[in-house]
N, C-alpha and C positions, 0 to 999 in steps of 0.2 A: 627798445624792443616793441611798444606796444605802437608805435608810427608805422611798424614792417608787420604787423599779425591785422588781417582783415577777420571781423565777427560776422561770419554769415546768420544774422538774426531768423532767417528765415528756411531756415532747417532746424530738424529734429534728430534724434539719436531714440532707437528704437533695440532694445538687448533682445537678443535670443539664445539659452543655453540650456542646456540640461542632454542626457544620454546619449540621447537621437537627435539634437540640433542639428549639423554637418549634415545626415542621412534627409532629415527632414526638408531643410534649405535647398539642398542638392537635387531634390525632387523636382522643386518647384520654379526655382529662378535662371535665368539664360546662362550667369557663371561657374565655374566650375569648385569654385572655394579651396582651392588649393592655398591656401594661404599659412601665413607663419605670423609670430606679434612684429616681424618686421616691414609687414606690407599690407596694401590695398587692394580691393578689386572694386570691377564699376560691373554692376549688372540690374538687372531689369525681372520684373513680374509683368506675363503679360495674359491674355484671355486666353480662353480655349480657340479660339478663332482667331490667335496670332497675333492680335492688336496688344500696342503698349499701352499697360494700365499705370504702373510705375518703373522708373529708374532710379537707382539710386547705388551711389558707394556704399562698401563690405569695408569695414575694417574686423582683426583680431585683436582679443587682449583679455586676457586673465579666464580661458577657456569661455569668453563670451561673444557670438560674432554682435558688432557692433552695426547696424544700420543706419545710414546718413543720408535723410529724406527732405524731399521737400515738406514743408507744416502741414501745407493746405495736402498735403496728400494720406498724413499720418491716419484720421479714423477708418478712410477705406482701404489702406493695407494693411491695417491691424483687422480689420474684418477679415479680410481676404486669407490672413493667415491664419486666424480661427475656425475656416469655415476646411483649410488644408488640413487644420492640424490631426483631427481625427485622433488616434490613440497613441500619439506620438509621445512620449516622454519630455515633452520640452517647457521652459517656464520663457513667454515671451513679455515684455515691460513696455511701456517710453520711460525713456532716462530720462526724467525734465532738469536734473541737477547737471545734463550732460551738454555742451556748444559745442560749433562746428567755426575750425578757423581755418584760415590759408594765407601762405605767405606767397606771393609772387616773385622775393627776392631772395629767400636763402632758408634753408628748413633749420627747423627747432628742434626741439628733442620729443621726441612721439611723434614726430609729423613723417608722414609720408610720401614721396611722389603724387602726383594725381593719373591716377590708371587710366586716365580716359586720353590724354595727350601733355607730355612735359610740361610744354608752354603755360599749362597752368601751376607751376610751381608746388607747391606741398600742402598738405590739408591733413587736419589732424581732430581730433574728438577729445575734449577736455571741458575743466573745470574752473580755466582762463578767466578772471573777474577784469572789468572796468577796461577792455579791450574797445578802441576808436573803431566805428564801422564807417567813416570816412571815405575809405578808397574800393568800398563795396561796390560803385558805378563803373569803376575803371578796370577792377575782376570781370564785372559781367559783361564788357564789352569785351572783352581780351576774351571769353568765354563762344561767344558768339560770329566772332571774326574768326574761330577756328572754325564754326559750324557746329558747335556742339550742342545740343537741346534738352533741356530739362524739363520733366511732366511735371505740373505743377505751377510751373513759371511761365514756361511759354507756350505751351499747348495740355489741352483737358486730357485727362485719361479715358482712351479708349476711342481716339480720334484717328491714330497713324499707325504704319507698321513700323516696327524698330530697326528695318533696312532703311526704309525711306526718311527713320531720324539720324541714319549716319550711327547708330548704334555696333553696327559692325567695326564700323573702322573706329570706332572707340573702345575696345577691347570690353566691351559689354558682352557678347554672346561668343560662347563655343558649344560650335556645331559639330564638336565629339565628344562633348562628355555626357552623352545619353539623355534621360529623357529629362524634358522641364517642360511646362504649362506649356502649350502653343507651338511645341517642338515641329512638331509634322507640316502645319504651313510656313514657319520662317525656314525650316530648311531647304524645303522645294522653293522658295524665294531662290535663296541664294544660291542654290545648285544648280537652278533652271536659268537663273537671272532675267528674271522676270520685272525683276521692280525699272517702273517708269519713270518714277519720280523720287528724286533727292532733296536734302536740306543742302542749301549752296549760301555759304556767307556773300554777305556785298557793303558794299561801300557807297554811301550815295551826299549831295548836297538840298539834295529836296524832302522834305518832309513827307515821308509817309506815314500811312495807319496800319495795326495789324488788319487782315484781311483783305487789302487793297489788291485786285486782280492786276499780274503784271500781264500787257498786250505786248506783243511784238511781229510786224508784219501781220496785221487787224489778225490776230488770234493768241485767246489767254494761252499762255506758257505755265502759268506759275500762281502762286499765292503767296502775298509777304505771310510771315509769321508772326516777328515781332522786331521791334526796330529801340535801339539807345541813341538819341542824336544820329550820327555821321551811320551808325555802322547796324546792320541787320542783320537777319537771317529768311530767306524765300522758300518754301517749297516747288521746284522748278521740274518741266519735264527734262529728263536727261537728253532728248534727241536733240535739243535745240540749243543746251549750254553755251557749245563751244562758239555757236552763232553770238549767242548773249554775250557773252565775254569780249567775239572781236568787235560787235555793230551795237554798241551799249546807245548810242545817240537814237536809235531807234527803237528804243524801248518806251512805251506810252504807260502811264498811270492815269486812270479815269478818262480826260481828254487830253490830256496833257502830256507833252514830251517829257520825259525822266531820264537822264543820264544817271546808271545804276553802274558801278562796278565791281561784276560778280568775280567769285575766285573759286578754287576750285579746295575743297574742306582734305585737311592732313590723311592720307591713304586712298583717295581716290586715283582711278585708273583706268 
């Protein structure tokens, strides 16, 4: 069992519960929290100005919604939700007695789906001891090659909008369940379809950096994000994808030709 459970050491577990919890959460995060103890949601807190501040899975359990954060993100959304919380009835925590695990091969008992796309197999919130984080590089590439972005890990909060991190098509935001922080511009986003630019997975043999401007046909397209060996993630403009995908040999990094093999992230269309 413990070869098949990866410990994501670098996540938090965040409790929020009391009266008005659901009301209160509901207010302020992209998801809709419909939830049961038998499942997950992936949602996001983001600025009044529509920018992603945090993302992060919901889980339920024992009338407590359970928050599974990146570390380096925890004192400023515990800020953030102090400064919400106003006269709300709620006792918010960090569980530090709480880990965040995921199986990529077969779920466990409390483990969940990952709401964000299958391919990431189960993820679950426990008290798990002396769990191998071994296969934690081969999660976050599998992570990545879907296009999925985490604040925290790969990009600062308060740098991107959460269309342009693929947030949509990860079942992070509904655009009908009323209102949440930043509601009024990521809706007109997506209604108007407005956004230019997407996170697009790629594949590559050459060594890049985060930030490394991608050229194609002498004009930037795009910016890496963040790259594990072989497999990355770009922020690209969308007019010119379908170009990147079939003429990849004409892709340049710095001075240099780069054969990058972009793909198109789970729900795009």
């Amino acid at each position: 069992m413990e070869n098949k459970i990866i410990h994501l050491k670098d996540r938090s577990v965040i409790s929020i519960q009391g009266e008005d919890s659901e009301e209160f959460l509901k207010s302020i995060v992209t998801c809709n929290l419909d939830l049961q103890d038998q499942n997950s949601l992936s949602g996001a807190l983001l600025s009044p100005q529509g920018k992603l501040m945090n993302n992060f899975i919901v889980f339920k359990k024992d009338h407590k919604f359970l928050i599974d954060i990146h570390k380096s993100s925890t004192e400023e959304f515990l800020k953030k939700l102090s400064i919400y919380k106003l006269k709300s009835k709620v006792l918010i925590e960090e569980e530090n007695e709480l880990s965040v695990f995921v199986s990529l091969e077969k779920p466990y008992k409390d483990f969940q789906p990952d709401p964000r796309n299958k391919e990431l197999g189960w993820r679950g919130v426990g008290q798990i001891k002396n769990i191998s984080s071994e296969k934690m590089k081969k999660y976050e590439k599998k992570r990545l090659s879907l296009g999925i972005v985490e604040e925290g890990k790969d990009i600062k909060s308060g740098e991107y909008f959460p269309i342009e991190m693929n947030l949509d098509y990860c079942n992070s935001i509904d655009f009908y369940k009323g209102c949440f922080v930043g509601q009024e511009v990521t809706s007109r986003m997506q209604r108007r379809g407005k956004t230019k630019k997407r996170v697009f997975p790629f594949r590559t043999e050459n060594i890049l950096t985060n930030k490394d401007d991608i050229i194609f046909i002498e004009k930037k397209v795009g910016t890496v994000i963040k790259t594990i060996d072989d497999i990355g993630i770009a922020l690209i403009r969308i007019e010119v994808i379908e170009d990147l995908i079939s003429q990849s040999e004409k892709i340049i990094i710095g001075n240099d030709s780069c054969k990058i093999e972009f793909c198109y992230p789970q729900g795009y269309s």
